[in-house]
Backbone bond lengths (Angstrom), bond angles and torsions (degrees), N, CA, C in turn:
res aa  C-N    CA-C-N  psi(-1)  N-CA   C-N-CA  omega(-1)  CA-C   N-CA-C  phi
1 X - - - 1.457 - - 1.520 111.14 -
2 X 1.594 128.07 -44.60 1.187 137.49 163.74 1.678 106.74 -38.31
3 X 1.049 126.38 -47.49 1.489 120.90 -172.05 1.599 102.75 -82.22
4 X 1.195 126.30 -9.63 1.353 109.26 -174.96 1.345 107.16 -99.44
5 X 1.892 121.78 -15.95 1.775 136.05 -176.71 1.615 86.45 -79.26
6 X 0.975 114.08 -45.52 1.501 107.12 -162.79 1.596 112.87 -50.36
7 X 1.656 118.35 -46.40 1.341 129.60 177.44 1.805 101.07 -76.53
8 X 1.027 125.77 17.43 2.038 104.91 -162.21 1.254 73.80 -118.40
9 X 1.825 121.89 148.33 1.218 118.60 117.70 1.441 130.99 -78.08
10 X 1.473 130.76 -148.16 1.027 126.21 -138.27 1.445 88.34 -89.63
11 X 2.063 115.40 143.83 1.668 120.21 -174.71 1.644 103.59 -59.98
12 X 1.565 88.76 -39.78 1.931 92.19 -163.54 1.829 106.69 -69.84
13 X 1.352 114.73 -20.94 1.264 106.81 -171.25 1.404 114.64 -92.81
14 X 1.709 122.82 -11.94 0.842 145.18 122.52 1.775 122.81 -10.09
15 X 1.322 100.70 -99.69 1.313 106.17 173.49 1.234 113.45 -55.36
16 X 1.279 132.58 -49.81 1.799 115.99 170.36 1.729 111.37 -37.16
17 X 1.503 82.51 -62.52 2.181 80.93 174.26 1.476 113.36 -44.32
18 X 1.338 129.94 -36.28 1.227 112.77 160.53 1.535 147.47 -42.62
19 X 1.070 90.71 -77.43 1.774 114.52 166.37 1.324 101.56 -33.95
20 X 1.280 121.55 -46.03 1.836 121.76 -160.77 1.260 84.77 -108.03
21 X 1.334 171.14 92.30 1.285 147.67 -38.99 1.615 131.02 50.69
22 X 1.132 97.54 -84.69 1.516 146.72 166.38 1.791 85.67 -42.55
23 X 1.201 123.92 -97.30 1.191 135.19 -127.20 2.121 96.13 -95.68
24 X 1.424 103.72 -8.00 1.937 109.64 -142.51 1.469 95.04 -8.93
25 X 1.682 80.40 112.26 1.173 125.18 176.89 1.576 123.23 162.62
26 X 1.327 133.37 103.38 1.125 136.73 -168.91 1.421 90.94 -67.99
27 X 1.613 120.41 -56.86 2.102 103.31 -169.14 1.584 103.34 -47.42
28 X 1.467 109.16 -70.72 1.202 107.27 -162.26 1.712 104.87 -49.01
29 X 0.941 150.90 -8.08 1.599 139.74 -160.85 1.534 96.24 -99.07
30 X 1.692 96.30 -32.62 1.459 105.46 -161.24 1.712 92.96 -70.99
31 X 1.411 109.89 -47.45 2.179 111.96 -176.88 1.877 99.76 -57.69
32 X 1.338 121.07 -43.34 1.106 98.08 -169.53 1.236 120.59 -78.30
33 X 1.729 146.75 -1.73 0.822 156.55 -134.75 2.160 101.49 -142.90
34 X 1.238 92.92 -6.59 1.578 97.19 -167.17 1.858 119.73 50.80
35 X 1.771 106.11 51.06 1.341 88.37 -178.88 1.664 88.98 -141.25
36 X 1.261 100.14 177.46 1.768 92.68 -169.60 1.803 91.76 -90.66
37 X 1.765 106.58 177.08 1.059 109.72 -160.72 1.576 116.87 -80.44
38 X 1.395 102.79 -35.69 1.682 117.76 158.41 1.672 108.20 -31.92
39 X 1.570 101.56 -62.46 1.531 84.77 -164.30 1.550 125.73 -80.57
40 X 1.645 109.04 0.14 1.008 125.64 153.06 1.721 121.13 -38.37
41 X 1.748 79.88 -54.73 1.984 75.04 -177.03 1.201 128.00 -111.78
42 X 1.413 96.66 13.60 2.118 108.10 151.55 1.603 99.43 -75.09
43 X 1.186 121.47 -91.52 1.878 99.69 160.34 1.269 106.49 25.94
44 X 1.536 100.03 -108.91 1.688 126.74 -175.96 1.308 90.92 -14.49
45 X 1.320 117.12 -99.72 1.245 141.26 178.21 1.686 113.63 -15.31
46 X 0.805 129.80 -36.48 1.431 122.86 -161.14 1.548 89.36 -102.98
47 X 1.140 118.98 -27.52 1.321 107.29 -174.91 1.722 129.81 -104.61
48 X 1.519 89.57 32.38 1.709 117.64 -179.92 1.468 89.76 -131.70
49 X 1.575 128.82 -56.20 1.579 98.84 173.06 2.002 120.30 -50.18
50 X 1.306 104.13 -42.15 1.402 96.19 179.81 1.869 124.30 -59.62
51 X 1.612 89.01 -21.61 1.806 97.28 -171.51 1.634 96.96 -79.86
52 X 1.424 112.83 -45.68 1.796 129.84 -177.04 1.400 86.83 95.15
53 X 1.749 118.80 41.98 1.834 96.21 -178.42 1.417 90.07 -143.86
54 X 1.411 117.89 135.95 1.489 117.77 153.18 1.606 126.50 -58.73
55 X 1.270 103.89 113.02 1.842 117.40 -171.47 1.618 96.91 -80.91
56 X 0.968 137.68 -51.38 1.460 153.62 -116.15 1.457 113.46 -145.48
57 X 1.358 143.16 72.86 1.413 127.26 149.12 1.486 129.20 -11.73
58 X 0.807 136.76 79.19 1.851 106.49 173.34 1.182 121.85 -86.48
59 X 1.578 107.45 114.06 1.851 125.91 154.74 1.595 103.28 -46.93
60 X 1.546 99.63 -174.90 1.211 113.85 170.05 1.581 127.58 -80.27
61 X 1.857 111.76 -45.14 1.226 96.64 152.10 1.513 102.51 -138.26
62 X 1.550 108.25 80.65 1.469 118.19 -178.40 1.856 112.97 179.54
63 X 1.463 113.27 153.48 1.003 119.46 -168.55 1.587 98.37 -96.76
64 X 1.509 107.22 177.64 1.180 112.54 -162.83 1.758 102.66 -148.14
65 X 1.363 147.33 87.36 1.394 113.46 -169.84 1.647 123.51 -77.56
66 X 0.831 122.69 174.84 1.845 108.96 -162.65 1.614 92.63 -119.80
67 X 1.182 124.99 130.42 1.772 126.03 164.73 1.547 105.27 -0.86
68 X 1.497 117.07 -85.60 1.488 110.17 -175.70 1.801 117.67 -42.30
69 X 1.397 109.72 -55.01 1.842 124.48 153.74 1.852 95.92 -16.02
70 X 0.845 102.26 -87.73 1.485 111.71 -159.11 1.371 115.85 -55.95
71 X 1.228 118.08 -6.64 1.255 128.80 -149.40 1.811 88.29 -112.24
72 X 1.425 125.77 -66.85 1.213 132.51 -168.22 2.037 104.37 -65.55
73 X 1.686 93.01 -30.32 1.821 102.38 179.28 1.804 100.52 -50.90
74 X 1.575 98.12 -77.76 1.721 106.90 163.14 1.769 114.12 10.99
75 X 1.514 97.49 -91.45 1.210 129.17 169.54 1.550 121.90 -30.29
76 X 1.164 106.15 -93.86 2.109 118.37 157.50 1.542 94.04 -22.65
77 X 1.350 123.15 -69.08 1.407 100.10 -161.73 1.577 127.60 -61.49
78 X 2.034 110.49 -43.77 1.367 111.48 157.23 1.205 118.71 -56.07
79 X 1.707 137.54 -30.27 1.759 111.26 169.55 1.534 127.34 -78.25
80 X 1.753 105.95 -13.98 1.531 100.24 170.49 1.026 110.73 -75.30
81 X 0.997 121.25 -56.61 1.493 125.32 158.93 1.669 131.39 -15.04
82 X 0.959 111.69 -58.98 1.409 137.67 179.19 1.753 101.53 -67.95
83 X 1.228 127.94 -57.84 1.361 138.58 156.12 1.828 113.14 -56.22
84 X 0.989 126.57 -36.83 1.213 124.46 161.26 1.618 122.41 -42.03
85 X 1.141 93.36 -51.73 1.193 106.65 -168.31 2.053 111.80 -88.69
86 X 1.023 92.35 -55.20 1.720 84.24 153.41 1.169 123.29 -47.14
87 X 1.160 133.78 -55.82 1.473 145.32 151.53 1.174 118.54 -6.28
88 X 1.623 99.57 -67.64 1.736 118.34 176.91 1.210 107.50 -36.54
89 X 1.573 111.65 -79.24 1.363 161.33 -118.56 1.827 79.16 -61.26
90 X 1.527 102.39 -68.27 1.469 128.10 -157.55 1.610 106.37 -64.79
91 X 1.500 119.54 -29.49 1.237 112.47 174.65 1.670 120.07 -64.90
92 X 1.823 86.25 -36.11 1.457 111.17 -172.00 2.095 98.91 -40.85
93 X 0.879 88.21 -51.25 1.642 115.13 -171.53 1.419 124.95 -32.85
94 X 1.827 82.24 -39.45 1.533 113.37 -151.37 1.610 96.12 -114.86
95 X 1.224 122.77 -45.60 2.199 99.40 176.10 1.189 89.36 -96.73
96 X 2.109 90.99 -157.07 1.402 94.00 -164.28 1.618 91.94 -90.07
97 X 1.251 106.19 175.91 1.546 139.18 -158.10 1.812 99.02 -76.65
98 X 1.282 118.42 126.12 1.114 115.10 171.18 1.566 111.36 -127.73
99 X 1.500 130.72 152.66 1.196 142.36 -171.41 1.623 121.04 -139.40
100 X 1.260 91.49 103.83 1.574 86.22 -159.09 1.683 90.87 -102.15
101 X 1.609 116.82 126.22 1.410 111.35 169.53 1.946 120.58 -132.51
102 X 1.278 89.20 157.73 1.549 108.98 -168.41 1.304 116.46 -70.84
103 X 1.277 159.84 119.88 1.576 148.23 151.57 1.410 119.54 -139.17
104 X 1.073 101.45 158.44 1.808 121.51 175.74 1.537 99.86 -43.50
105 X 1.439 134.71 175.41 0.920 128.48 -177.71 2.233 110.13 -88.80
106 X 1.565 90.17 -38.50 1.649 107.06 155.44 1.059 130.90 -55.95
107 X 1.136 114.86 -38.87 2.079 123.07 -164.58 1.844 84.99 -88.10
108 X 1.622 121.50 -34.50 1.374 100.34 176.24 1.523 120.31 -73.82
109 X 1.265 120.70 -30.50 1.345 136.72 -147.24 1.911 89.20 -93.43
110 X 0.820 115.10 -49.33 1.827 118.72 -165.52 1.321 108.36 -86.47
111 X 1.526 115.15 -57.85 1.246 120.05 -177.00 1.763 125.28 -95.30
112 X 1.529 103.74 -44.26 1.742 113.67 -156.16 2.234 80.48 -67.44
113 X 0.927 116.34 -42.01 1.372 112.72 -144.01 1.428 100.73 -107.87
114 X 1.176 129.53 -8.17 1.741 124.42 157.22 1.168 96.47 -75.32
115 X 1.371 151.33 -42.98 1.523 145.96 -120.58 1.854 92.06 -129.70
116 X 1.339 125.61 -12.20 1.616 127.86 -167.22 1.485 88.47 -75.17
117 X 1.189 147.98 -39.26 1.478 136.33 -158.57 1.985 101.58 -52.62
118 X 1.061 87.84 -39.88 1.692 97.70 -165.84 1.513 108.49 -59.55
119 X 1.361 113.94 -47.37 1.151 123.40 170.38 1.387 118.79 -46.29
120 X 1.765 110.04 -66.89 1.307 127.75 -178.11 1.852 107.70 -37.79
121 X 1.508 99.16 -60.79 1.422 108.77 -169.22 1.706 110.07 -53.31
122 X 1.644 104.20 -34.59 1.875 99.49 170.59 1.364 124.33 -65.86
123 X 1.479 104.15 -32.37 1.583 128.29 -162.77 2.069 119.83 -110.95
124 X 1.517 85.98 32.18 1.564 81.16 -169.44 1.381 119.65 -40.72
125 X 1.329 122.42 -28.99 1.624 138.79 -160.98 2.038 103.14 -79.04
126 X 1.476 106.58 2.74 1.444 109.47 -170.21 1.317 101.66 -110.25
127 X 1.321 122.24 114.10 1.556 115.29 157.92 1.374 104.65 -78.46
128 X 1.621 104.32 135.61 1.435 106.44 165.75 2.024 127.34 -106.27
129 X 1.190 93.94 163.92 1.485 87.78 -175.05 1.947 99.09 -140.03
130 X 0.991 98.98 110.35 1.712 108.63 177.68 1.704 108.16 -96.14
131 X 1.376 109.47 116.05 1.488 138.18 148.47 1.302 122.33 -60.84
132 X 1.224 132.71 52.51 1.641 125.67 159.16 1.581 127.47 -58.28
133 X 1.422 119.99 105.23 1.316 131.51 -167.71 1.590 109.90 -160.07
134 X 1.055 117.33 132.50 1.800 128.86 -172.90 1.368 101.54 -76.55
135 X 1.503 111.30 -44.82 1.458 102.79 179.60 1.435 104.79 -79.23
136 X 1.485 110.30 168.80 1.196 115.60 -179.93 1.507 132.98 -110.10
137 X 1.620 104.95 121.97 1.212 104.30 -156.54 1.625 122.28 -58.95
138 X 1.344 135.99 150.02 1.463 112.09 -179.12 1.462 101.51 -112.17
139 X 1.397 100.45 124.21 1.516 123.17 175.27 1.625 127.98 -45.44
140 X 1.455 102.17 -21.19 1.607 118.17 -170.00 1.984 94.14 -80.42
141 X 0.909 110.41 -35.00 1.589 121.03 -155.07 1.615 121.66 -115.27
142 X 1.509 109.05 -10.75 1.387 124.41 -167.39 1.978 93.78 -126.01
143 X 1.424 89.05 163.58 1.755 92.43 174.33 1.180 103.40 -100.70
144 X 1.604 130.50 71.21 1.465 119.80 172.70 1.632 85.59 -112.46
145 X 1.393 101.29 156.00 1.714 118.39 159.99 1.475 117.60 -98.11
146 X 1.671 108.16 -20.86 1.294 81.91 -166.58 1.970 87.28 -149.03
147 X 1.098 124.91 146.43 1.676 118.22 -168.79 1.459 78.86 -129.31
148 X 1.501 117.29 156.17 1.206 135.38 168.75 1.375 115.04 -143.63
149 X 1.580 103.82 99.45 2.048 109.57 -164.14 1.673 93.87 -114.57
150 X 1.415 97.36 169.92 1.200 135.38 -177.93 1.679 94.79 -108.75
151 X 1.231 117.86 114.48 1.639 140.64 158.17 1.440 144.50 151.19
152 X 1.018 135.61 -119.83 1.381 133.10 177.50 1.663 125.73 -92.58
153 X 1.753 95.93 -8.11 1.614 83.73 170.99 1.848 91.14 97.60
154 X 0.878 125.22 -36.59 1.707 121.00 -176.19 1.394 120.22 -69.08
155 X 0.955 133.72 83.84 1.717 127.56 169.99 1.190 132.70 -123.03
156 X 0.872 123.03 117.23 1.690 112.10 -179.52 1.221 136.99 -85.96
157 X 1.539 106.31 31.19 1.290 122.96 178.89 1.599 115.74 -118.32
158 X 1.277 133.78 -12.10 1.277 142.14 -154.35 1.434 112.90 -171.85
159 X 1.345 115.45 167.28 1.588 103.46 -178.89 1.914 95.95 -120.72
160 X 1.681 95.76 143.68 1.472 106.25 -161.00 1.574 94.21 -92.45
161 X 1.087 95.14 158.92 1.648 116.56 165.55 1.416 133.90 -150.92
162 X 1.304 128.46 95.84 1.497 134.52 -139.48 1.303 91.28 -55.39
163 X 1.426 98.96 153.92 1.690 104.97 163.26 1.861 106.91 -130.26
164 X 1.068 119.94 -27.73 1.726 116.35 -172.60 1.769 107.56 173.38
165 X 0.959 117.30 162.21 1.479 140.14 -162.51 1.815 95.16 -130.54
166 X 1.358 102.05 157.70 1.453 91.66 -162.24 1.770 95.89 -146.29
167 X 1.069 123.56 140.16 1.552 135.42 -161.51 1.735 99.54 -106.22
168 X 1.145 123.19 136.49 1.516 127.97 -146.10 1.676 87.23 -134.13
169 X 1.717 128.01 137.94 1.291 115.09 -179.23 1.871 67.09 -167.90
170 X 1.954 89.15 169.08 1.537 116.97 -179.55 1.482 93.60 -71.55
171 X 1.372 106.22 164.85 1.604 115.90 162.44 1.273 101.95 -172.30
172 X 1.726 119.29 151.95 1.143 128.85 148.51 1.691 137.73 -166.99
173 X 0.468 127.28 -134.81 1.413 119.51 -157.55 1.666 101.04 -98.11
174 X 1.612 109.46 132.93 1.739 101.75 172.54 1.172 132.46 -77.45
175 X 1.661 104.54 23.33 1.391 104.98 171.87 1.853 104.35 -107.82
176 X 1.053 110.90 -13.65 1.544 133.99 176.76 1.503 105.29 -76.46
177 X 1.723 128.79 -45.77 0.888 111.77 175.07 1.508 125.68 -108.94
178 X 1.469 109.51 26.93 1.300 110.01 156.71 1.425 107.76 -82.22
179 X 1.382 125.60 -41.05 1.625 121.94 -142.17 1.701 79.60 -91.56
180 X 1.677 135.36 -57.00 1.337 117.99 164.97 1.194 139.09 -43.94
181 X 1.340 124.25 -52.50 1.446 151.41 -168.44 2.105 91.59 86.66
182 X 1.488 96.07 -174.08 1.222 117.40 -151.39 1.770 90.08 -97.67
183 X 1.235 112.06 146.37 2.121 122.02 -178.29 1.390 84.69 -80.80
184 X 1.292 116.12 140.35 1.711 139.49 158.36 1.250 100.12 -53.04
185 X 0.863 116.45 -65.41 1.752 122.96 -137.54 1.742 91.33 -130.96
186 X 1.250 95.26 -145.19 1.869 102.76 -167.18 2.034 88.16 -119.75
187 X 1.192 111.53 -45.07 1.399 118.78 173.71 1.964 111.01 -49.28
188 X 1.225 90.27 -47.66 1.687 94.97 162.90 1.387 120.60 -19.82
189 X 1.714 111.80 -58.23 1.301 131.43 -140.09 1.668 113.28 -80.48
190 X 1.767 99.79 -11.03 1.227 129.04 166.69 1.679 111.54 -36.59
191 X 1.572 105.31 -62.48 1.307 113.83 175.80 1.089 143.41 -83.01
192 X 1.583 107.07 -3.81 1.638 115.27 157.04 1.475 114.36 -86.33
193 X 1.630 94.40 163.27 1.582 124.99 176.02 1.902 105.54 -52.85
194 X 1.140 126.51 87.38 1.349 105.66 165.43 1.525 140.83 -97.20
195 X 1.268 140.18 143.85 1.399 158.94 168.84 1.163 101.33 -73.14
196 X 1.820 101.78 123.51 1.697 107.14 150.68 1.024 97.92 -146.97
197 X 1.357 113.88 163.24 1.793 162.67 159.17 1.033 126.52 -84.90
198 X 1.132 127.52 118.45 1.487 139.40 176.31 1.547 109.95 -92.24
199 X 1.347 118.37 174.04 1.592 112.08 -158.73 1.414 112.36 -175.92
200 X 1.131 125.27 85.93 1.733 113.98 174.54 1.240 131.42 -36.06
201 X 1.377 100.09 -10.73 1.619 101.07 174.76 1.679 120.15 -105.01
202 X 1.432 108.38 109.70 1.273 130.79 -148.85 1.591 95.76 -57.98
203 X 1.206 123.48 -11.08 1.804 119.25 -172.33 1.455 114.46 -105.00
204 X 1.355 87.33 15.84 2.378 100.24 -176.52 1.590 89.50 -84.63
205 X 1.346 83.19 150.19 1.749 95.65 172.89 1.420 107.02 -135.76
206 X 1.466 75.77 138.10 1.697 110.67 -169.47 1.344 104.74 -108.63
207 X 1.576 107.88 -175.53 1.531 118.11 -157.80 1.937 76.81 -77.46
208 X 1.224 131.23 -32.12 1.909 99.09 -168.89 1.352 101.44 -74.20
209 X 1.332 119.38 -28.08 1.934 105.56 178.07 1.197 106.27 -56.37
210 X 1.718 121.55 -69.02 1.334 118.67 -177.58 1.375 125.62 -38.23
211 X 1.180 107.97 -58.40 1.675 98.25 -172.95 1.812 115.42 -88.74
212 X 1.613 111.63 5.72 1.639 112.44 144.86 1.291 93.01 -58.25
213 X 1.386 136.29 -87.29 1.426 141.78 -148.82 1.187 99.69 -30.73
214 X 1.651 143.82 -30.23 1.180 113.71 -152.82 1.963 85.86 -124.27
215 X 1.142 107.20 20.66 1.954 108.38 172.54 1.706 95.23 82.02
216 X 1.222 131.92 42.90 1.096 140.21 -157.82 1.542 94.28 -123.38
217 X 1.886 132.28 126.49 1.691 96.93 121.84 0.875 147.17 -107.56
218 X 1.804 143.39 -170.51 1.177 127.74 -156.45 1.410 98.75 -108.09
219 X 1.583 122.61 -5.93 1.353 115.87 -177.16 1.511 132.37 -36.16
220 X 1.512 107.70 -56.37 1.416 116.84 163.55 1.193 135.46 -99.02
221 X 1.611 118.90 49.68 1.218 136.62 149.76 0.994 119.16 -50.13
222 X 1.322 129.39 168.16 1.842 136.32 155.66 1.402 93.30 -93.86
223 X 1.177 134.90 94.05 1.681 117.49 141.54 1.811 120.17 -77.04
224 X 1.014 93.49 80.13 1.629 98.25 -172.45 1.279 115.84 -71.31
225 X 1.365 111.33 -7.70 1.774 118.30 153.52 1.390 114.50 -162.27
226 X 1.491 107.15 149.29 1.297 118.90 -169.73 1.527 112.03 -120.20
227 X 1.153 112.69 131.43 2.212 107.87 -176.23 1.582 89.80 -96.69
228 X 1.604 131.08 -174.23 0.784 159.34 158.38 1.979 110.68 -116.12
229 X 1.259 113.69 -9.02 1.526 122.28 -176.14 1.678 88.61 -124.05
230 X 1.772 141.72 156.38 0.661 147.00 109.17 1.649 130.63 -17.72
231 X 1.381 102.02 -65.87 1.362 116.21 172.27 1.838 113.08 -40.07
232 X 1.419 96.71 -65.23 1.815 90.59 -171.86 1.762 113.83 -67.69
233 X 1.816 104.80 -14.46 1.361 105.91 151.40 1.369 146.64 -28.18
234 X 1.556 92.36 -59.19 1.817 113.05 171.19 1.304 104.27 -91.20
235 X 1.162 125.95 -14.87 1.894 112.58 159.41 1.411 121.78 -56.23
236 X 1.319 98.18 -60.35 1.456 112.94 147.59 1.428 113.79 -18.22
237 X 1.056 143.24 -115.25 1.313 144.66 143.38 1.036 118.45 16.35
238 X 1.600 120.15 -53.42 1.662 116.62 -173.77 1.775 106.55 -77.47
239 X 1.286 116.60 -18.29 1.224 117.98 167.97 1.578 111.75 -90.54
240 X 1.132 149.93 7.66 1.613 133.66 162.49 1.442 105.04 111.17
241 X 1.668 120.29 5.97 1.758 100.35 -157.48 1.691 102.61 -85.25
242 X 1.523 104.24 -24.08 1.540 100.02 172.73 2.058 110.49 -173.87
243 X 1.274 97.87 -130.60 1.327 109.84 177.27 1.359 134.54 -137.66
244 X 1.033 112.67 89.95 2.027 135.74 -173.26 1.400 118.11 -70.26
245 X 1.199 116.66 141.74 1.702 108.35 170.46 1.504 119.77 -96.00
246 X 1.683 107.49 121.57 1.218 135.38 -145.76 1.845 80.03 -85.79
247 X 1.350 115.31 136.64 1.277 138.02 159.33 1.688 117.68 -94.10
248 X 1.612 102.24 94.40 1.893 100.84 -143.22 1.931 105.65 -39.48
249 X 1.269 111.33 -53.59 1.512 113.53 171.70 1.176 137.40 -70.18
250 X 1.564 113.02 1.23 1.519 96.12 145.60 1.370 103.83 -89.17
251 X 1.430 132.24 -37.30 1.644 103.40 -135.10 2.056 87.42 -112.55
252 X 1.009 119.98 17.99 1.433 119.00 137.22 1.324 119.03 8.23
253 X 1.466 100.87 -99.49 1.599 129.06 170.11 1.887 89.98 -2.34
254 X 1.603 75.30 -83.23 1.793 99.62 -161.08 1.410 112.27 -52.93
255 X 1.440 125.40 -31.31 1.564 99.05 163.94 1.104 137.10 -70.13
256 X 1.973 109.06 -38.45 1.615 110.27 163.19 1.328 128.82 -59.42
257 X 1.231 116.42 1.95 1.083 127.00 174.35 1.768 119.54 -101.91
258 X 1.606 104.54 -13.09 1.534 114.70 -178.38 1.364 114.05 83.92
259 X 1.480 118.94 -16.72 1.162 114.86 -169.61 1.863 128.47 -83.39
260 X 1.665 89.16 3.56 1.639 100.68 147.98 1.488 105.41 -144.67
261 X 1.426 136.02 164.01 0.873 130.64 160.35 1.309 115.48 -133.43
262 X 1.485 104.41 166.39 1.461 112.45 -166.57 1.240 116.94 -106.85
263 X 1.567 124.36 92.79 1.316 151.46 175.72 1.443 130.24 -15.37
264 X 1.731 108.27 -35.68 1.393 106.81 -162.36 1.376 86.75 -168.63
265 X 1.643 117.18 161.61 1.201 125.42 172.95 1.407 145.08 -73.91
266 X 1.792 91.55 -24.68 0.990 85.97 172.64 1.366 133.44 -89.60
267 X 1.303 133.65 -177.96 1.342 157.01 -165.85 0.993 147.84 -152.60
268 X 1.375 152.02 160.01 1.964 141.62 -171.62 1.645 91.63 -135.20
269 X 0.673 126.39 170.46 1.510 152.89 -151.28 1.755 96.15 -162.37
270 X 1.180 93.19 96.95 2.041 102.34 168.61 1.163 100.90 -48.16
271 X 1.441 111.07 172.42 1.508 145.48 -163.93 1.908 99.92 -116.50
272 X 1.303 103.19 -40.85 1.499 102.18 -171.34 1.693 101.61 -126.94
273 X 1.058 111.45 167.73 1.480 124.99 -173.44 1.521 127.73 -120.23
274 X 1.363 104.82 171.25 1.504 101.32 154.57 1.484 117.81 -81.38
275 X 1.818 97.21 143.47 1.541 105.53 166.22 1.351 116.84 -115.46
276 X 0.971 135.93 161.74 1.845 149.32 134.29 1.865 96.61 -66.07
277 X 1.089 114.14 131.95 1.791 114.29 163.12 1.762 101.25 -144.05
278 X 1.138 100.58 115.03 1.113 122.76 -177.81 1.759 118.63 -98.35
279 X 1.479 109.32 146.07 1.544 100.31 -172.62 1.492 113.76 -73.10
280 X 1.342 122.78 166.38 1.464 132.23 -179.71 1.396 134.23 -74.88
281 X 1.646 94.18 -31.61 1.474 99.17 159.80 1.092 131.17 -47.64
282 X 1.482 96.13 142.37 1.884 104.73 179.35 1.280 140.58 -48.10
283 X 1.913 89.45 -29.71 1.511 105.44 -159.99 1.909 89.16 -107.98
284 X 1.379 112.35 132.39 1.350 133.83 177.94 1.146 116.83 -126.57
285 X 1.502 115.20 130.53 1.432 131.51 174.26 2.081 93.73 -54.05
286 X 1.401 107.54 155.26 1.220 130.91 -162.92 1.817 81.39 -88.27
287 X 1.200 109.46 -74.31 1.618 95.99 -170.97 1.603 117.15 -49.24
288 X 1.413 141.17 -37.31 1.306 124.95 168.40 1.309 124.84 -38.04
289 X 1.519 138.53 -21.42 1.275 97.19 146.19 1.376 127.06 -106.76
290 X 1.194 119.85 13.50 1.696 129.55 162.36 1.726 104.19 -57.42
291 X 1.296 100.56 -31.61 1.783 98.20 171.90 1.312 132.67 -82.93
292 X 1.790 105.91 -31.52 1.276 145.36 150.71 1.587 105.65 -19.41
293 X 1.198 91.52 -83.53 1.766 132.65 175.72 1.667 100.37 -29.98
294 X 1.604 117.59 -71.91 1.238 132.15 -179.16 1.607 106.26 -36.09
295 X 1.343 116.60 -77.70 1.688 151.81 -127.66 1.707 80.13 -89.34
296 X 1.404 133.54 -33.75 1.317 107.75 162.48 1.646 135.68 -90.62
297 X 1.155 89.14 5.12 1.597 107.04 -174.19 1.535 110.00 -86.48
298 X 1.784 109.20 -27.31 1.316 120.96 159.85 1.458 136.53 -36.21
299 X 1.607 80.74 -55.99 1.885 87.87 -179.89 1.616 127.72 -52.90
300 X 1.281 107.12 146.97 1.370 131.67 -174.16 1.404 126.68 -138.75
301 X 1.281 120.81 122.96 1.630 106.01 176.95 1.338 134.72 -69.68
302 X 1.185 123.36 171.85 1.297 144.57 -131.06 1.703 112.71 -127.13
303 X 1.036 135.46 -178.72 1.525 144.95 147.16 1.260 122.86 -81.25
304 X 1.180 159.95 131.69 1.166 155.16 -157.82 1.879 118.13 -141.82
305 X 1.460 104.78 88.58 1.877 80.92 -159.28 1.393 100.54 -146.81
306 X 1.490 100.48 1.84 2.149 96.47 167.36 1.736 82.14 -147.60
307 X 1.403 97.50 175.85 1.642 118.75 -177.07 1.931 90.07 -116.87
308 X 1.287 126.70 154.18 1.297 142.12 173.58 1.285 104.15 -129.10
């Protein structure tokens, strides 16, 4: 250890050089660190007289890092890093187990959280923590362990692992299809009240995917209401206002239960799926794959009777 103090300057002036590194920006290094900005760049400062090297350009109101700068930044960031994560790893070890996970605001509300008891009851020793958000959280930058999206499997934040494909059909409420009755065909559907959802995620399918799938367009539909959430979609629905396209695994629940029903036979079979995407790091909480484990044991098949 003596041979390695001998080469270090100071840890703290160190890590200040980080952050302002990290951030170029002495204020901002100075807010994240709780220290004022001055002493930010005595820091700096003391720890370029000790190197004999300029770290830092200074602009007028901006930093600058200099070749050697960039070079030692590099570094600081892979060993905090690297210690970060050991750090983690070992606490992980040491309390109780926490699981913090990512989902759509739907996939939490319909599916992640009717179906969590099962989990809980295997995993009493896991506190959980659920992320409901449409956008998608990024794993590199956020404290999630585990994101669970709707799409193609492509991310560059985590590594994917399919979990299920999901069969898309009309549905609605049995008080909706007494006073209507039920569409024959898919052309039927022309003359009912319909519900849609909008979705930032460019691979959701809506009433124009669906009724492309079947050589259909959606131009002269009735959308007699439109959500911006999925979720208040099938509320919609669960109250009588019309007819939504049921995503077979969320709204499950609600058919075995009667409290929507499913109108007609036919159906589309998505193109893309649900994933699990998990972060890259080496070091993994012990319960991620105890959840792993769970979330594929879930799956169940589907109907299969158009392509989208």
């Amino acid at each position: 250890m003596s041979g390695y103090r001998r080469h270090l300057p100071s840890m703290t002036s160190l890590v200040v050089f980080e952050a302002a590194a990290r951030h170029g920006s002495f204020t901002k290094s100075a807010s994240e660190l709780g220290i004022t900005q001055a002493a930010v760049s005595r820091q700096v400062q003391a720890l370029e007289e000790t190197l004999h090297l300029q770290l830092f350009r200074r602009r007028h109101r901006s930093i600058e890092l200099t070749v050697h700068g960039d070079s030692l930044a590099k570094t600081m960031s892979e060993a905090l890093g690297l210690i970060s994560q050991t750090v983690q790893g070992i606490t992980d070890q040491t309390r109780p187990a926490e699981l913090v996970i990512s989902a759509s605001v739907a996939f939490s509300h319909f599916w992640l959280l009717p179906n969590i008891s099962d989990f809980r009851r295997a995993n009493p020793e896991i506190k959980l923590k659920i992320v409901a958000q449409d956008s998608s959280a990024n794993l590199l930058g956020e404290d999630i362990d585990i994101a669970i999206r709707y799409g193609n499997g492509n991310w560059p934040d985590g590594k994917a692992i399919k979990l299920f494909g999901d069969d898309i059909f009309p549905v609605c409420s049995p008080g909706y299809l007494a006073e209507h009755g039920a569409p024959d065909c898919v052309a039927d559907l022309f003359q009912h009240d319909l519900i849609a959802s909008d979705s930032l995620n460019p691979s959701w399918t809506g009433w124009k995917q669906w009724m492309g799938a079947f050589g259909y367009s959606s131009d002269h539909c009735k959308i007699t209401l439109s959500c911006n959430f999925y979720t208040d979609a099938i509320y919609a629905a669960l109250r009588g206002e019309g007819i939504a396209l049921g995503w077979q695994r969320l709204v499950s629940d609600l058919l075995q239960h009667k409290q929507l029903i499913r109108v007609m036979a036919e159906s589309v079979r998505t193109r893309d799926a649900y994933y699990i995407v998990l972060k890259t790091a080496p070091v993994r909480k012990p319960a991620v794959q105890s959840f792993l484990t769970w979330i594929r044991s879930e799956t169940y098949a589907g109907p299969k009777l158009a392509q989208a």
